[in-house]
VEXTORDREN-869016 format. One record per residue (C-alpha): residue number from 1; residue in three letters; chain; x, y, z. Coordinates in steps of 0.05 Angstrom, whole numbers, plus 5000, padded with zeros to 4 digits. Layout:
residues N
REC NUM ALA A X Y Z
...
//
This chain:
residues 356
REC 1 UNK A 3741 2556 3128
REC 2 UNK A 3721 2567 3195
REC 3 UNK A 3764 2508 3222
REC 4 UNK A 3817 2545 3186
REC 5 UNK A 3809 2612 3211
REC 6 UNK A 3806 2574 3291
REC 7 UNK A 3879 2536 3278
REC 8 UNK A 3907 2604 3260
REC 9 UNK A 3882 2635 3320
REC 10 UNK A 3904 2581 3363
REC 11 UNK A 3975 2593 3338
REC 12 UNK A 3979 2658 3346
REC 13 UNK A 3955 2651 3416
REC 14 UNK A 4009 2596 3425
REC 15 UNK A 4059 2647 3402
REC 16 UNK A 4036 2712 3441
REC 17 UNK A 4040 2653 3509
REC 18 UNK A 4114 2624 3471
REC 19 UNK A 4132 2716 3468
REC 20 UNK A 4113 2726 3533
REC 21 UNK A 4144 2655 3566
REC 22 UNK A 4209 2684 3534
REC 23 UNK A 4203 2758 3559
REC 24 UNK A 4187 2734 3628
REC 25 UNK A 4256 2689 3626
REC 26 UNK A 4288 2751 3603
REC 27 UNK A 4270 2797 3656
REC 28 UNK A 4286 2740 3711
REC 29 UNK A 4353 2733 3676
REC 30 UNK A 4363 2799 3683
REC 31 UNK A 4345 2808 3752
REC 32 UNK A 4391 2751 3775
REC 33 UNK A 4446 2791 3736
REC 34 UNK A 4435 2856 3772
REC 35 UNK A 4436 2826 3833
REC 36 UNK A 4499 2793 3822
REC 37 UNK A 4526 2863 3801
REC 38 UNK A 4500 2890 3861
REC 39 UNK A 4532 2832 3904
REC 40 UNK A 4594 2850 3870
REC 41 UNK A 4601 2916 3877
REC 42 UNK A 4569 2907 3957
REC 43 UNK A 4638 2856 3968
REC 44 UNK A 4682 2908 3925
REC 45 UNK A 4664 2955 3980
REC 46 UNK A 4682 2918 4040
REC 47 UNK A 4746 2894 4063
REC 48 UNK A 4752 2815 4070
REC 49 UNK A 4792 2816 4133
REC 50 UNK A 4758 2852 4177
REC 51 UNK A 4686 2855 4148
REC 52 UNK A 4688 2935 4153
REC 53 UNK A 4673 2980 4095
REC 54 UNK A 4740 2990 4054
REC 55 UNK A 4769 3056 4022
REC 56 UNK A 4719 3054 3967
REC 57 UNK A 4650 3039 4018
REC 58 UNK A 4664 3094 4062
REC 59 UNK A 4664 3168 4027
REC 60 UNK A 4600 3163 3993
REC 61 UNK A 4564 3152 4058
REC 62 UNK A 4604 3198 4096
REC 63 UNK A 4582 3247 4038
REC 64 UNK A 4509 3235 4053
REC 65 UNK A 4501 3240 4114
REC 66 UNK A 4539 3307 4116
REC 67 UNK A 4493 3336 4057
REC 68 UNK A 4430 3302 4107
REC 69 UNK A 4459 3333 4166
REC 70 UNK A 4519 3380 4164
REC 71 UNK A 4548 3364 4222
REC 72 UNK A 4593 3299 4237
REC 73 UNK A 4653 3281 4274
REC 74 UNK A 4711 3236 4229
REC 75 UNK A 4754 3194 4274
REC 76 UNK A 4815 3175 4234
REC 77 UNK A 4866 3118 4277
REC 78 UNK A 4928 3090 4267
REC 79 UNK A 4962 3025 4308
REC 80 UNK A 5026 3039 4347
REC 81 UNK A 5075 2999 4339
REC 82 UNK A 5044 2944 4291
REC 83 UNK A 5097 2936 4246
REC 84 UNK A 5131 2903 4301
REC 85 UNK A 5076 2852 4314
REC 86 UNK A 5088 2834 4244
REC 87 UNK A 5158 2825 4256
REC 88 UNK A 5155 2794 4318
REC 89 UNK A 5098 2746 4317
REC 90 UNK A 5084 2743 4233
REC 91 UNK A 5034 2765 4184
REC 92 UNK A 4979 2721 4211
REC 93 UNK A 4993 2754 4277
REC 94 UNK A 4984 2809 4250
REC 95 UNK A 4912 2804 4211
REC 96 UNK A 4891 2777 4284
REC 97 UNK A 4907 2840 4311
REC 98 UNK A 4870 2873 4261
REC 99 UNK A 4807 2826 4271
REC 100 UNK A 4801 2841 4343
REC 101 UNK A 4803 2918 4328
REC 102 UNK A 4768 2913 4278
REC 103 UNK A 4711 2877 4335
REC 104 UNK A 4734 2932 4391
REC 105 UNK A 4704 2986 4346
REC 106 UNK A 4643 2948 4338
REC 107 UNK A 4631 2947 4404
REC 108 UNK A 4652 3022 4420
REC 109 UNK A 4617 3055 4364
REC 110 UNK A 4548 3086 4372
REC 111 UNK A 4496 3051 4325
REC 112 UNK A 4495 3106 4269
REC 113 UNK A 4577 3109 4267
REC 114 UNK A 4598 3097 4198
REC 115 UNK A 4658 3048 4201
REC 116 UNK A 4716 3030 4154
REC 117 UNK A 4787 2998 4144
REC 118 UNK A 4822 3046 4103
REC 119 UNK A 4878 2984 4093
REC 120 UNK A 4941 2977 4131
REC 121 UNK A 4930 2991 4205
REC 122 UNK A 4882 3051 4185
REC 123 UNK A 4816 3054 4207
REC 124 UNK A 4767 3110 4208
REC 125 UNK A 4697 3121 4243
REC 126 UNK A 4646 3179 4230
REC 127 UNK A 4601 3194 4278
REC 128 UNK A 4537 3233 4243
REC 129 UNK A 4503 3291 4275
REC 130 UNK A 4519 3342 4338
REC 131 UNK A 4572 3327 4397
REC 132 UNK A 4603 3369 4443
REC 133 UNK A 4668 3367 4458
REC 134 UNK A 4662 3329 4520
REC 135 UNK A 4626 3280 4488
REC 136 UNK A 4678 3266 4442
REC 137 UNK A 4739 3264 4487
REC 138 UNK A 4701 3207 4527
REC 139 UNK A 4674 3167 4459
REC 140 UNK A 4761 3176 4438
REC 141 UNK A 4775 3154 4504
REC 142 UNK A 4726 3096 4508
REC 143 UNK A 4758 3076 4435
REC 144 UNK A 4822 3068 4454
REC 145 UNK A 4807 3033 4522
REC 146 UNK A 4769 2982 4483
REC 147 UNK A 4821 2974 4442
REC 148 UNK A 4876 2964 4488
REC 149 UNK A 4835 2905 4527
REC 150 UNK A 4816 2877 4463
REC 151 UNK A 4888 2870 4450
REC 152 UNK A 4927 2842 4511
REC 153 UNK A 4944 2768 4489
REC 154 UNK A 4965 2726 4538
REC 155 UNK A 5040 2698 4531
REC 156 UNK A 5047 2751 4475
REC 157 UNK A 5076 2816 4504
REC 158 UNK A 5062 2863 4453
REC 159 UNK A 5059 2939 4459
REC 160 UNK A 5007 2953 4408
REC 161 UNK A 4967 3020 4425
REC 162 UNK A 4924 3071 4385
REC 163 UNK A 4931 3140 4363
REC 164 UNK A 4868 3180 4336
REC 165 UNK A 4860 3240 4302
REC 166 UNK A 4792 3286 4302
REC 167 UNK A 4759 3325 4249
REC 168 UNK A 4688 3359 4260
REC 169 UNK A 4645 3387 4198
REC 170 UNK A 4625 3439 4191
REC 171 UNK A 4682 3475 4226
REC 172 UNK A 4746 3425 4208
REC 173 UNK A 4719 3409 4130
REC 174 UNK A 4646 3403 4099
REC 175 UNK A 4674 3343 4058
REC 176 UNK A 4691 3267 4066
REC 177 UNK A 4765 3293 4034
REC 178 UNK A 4774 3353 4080
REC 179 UNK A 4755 3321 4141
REC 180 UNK A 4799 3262 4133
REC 181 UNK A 4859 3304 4102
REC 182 UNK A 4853 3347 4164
REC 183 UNK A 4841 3288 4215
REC 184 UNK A 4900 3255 4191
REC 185 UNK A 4944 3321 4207
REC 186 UNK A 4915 3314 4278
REC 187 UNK A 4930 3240 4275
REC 188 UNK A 5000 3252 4254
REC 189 UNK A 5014 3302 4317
REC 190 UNK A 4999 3243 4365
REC 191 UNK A 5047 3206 4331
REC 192 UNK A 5098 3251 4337
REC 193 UNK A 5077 3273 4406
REC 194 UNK A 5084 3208 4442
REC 195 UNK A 5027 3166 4411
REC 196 UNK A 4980 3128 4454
REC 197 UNK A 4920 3181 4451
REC 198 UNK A 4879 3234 4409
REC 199 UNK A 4882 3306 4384
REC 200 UNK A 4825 3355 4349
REC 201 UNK A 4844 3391 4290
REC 202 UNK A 4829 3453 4314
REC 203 UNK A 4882 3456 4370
REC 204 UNK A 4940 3442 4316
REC 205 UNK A 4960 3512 4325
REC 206 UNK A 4934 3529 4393
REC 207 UNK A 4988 3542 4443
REC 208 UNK A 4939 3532 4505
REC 209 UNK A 4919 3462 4475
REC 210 UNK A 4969 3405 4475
REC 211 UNK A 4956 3327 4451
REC 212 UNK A 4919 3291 4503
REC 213 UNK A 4947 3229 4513
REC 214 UNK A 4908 3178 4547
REC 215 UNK A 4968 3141 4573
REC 216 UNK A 4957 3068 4603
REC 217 UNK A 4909 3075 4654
REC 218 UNK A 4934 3060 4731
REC 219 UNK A 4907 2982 4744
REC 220 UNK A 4913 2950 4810
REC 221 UNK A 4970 2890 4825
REC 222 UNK A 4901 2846 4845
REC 223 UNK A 4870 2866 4768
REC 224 UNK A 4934 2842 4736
REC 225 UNK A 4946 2776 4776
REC 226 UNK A 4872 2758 4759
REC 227 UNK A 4887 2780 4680
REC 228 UNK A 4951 2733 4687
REC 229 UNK A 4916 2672 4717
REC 230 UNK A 4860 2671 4662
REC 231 UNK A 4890 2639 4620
REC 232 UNK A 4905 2559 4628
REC 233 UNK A 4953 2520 4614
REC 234 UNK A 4973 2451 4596
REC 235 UNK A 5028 2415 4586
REC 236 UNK A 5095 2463 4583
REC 237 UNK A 5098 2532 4577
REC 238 UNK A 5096 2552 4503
REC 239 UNK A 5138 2623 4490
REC 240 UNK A 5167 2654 4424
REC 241 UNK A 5235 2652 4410
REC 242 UNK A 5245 2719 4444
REC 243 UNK A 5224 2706 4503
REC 244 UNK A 5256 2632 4505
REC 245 UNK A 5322 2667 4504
REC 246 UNK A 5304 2712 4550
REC 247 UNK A 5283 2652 4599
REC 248 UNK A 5352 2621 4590
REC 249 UNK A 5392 2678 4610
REC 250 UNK A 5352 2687 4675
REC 251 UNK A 5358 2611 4684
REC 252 UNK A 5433 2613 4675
REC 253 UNK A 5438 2667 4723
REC 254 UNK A 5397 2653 4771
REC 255 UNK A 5432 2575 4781
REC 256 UNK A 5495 2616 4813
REC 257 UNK A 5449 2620 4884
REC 258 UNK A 5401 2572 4867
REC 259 UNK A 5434 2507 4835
REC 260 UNK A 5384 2463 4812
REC 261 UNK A 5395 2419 4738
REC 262 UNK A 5361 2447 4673
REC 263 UNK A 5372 2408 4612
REC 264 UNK A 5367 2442 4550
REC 265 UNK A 5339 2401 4490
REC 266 UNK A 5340 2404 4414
REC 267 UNK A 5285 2369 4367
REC 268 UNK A 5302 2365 4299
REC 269 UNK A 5259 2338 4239
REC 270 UNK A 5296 2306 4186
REC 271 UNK A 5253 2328 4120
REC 272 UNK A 5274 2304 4060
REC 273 UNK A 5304 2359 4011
REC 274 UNK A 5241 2356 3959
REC 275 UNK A 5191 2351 4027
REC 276 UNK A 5134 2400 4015
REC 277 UNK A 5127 2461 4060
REC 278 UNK A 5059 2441 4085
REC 279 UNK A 5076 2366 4096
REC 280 UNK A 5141 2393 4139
REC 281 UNK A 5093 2446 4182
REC 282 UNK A 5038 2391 4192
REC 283 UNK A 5093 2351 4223
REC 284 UNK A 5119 2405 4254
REC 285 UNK A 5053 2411 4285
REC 286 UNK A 5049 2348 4307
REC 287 UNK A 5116 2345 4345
REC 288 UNK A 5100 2410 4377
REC 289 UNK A 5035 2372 4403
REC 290 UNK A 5080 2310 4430
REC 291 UNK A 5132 2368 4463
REC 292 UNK A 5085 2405 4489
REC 293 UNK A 5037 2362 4526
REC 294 UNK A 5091 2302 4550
REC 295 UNK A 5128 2359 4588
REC 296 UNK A 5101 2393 4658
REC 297 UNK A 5072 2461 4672
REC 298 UNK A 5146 2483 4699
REC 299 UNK A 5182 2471 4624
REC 300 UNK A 5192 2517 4573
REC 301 UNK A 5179 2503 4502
REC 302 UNK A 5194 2539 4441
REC 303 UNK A 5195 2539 4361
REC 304 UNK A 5266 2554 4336
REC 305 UNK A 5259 2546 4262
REC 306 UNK A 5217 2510 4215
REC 307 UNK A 5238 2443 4228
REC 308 UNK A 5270 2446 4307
REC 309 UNK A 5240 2456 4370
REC 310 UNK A 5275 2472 4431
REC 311 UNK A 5252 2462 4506
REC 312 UNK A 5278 2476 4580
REC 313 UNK A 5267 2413 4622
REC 314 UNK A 5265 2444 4701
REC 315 UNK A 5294 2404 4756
REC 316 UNK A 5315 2347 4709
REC 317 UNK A 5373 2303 4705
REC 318 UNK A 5397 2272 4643
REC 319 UNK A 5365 2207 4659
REC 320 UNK A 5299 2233 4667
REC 321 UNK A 5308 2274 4607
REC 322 UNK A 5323 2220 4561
REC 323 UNK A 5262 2181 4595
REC 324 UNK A 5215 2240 4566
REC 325 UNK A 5246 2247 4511
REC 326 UNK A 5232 2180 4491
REC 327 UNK A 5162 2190 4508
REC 328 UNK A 5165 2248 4466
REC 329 UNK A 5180 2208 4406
REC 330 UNK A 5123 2144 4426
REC 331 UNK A 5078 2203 4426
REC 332 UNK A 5098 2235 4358
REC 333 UNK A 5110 2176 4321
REC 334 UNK A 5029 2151 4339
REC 335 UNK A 5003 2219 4319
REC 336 UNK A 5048 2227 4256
REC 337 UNK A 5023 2165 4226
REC 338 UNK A 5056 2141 4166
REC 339 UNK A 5075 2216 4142
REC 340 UNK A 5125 2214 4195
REC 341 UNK A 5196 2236 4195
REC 342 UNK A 5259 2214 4236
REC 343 UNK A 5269 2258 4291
REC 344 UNK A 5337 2278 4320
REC 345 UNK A 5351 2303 4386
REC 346 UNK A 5401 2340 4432
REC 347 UNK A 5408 2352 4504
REC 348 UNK A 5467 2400 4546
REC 349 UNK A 5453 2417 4625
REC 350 UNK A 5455 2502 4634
REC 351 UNK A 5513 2514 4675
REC 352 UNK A 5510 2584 4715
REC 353 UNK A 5539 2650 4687
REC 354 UNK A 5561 2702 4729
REC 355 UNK A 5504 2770 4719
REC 356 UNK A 5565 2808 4729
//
């Protein structure tokens, strides 16, 4: 009986240990799950590209820390001109743009600034707390010359600037939504004012007040030949299309008081109709690799279309030409491999044209 009465009390012991085995699996399960939620929802709130908070991270914080302190300053800002970065240059151009902003403000803001990519070329910072004015115009100031440096790219000319708008709580808006609805009406007179600069809210509809626009600041010919000459190069000079053609007018030009022989030359990759897009920009690739670095530092190389490549040979005859062009092909033809394609190729001298 008592042998009995100690199996049954084992058992239940073994099933109180089997309960609690179970409910401590549960509650790990569980925790793993919120976690991934709370993963989730972290990533729902940021914005891949960039890494900033996105549309959805930014209001709630901006919220609190206007209920914590009731004062704050919203910086809402806008790129000039991206749209033709995008059509210049291309959509991955463009996110590269937004990248380096995106790191610019990084740098510029102070370490409680609240940060966000609202999507598009709209970003926004909110600085918590008191500022003066004065305070402000230089932290808008220092934004926008980060910014611009963070932007030059060398052999890409583009004209891409910043405009900013400014909101203060409590006196602009006590709330995430007034602050940016009024920054944005701030942001929107820069734009129409000249861009390039900043404007508060409060001086929308003061006659002594007028946008202050930051302009480009004055920079020294010494500063700009330094900029210039950072960046090396070898092999030819590697333009966009744009400026290619702008090269060759100058070159035909110029050849009326200076004659000297400039061969212009056409590379063509014969893909096959039912040739994948990536297989003909991998090869593409490689015969931009074989152009660019078998030609000198004087030549001018550029990317016509998807499968042609065009180049400027300076101070060439046609012998030499067809000498480097052949060395051209050696080159692609070993890097190619066996995914290579026949490669046609075209040559005319530039003959002057009168700039008249």
């Amino acid at each position: 009986m008592q042998a009995d009465t100690a199996t049954g009390g084992n058992q239940k012991l073994i099933e109180l240990e089997k309960m609690k085995e179970d409910l401590e699996d549960r509650l790990k399960e569980m925790s793993r799950t919120v976690k991934k939620q709370e993963t989730m929802i972290a990533l729902a709130k940021r914005d891949p590209l960039t890494g900033l908070r996105n549309r959805q991270g930014i209001p709630e914080l901006v919220s609190a820390s206007l209920r914590a302190h009731c004062e704050g300053t919203f910086f809402i800002m806008d790129l000039d001109n991206f749209k033709s970065v995008n059509d210049t240059y291309g959509h991955m151009e463009g996110d590269r743009v937004l990248i380096r902003f995106a790191k610019a403000l990084r740098v510029s803001i102070d370490p409680d600034d609240i940060t966000a990519r609202l999507g598009g070329d709209e970003f926004v910072v909110f600085s918590p707390g008191h500022y003066d004015k004065y305070e402000l115009k230089a932290k808008a100031k220092r934004f926008i010359r980060q910014i611009e440096r963070s932007l030059l790219t060398p052999g890409k000319p583009m004209q891409v600037t910043v405009s900013i708008g400014i909101a203060r709580a409590p006196l602009d808006g006590a709330t995430y939504e007034a602050l940016y609805e009024n920054a944005d009406k701030a942001l929107y007179s820069v734009k129409n004012e000249g861009k390039n600069g900043f404007r508060f809210f409060d001086e929308l509809n003061d006659p002594a007040h007028s946008t202050v626009l930051c302009g480009t600041p004055h920079t020294s010919l010494e500063e700009i030949t330094n900029k210039l000459r950072e960046q090396k190069t070898a092999g030819s000079f590697e333009v966009d299309y744009t400026n290619f053609e702008q090269i060759y007018r100058f070159m035909e030009r110029n050849l009326i008081r200076d004659p000297r022989e400039i061969q212009c030359v056409l590379f063509t990759l014969e893909a096959c109709p039912d040739a994948e897009a990536m297989v003909i920009q991998q090869q593409l690739a490689h015969l931009q690799h074989a152009v660019a670095f078998s030609l000198r530092k004087s030549d001018v190389t550029t990317t016509y279309s998807s499968t042609q490549l065009l180049a400027l040979l300076i101070d060439a005859n046609r012998e030499n030409t067809d000498m480097v062009v052949k060395r051209i092909l050696r080159k692609y033809r070993t890097e190619a491999g066996s995914g290579r394609m026949e490669v046609l190729y075209d040559m005319q001298q530039l003959t002057p044209v009168s700039s008249y």
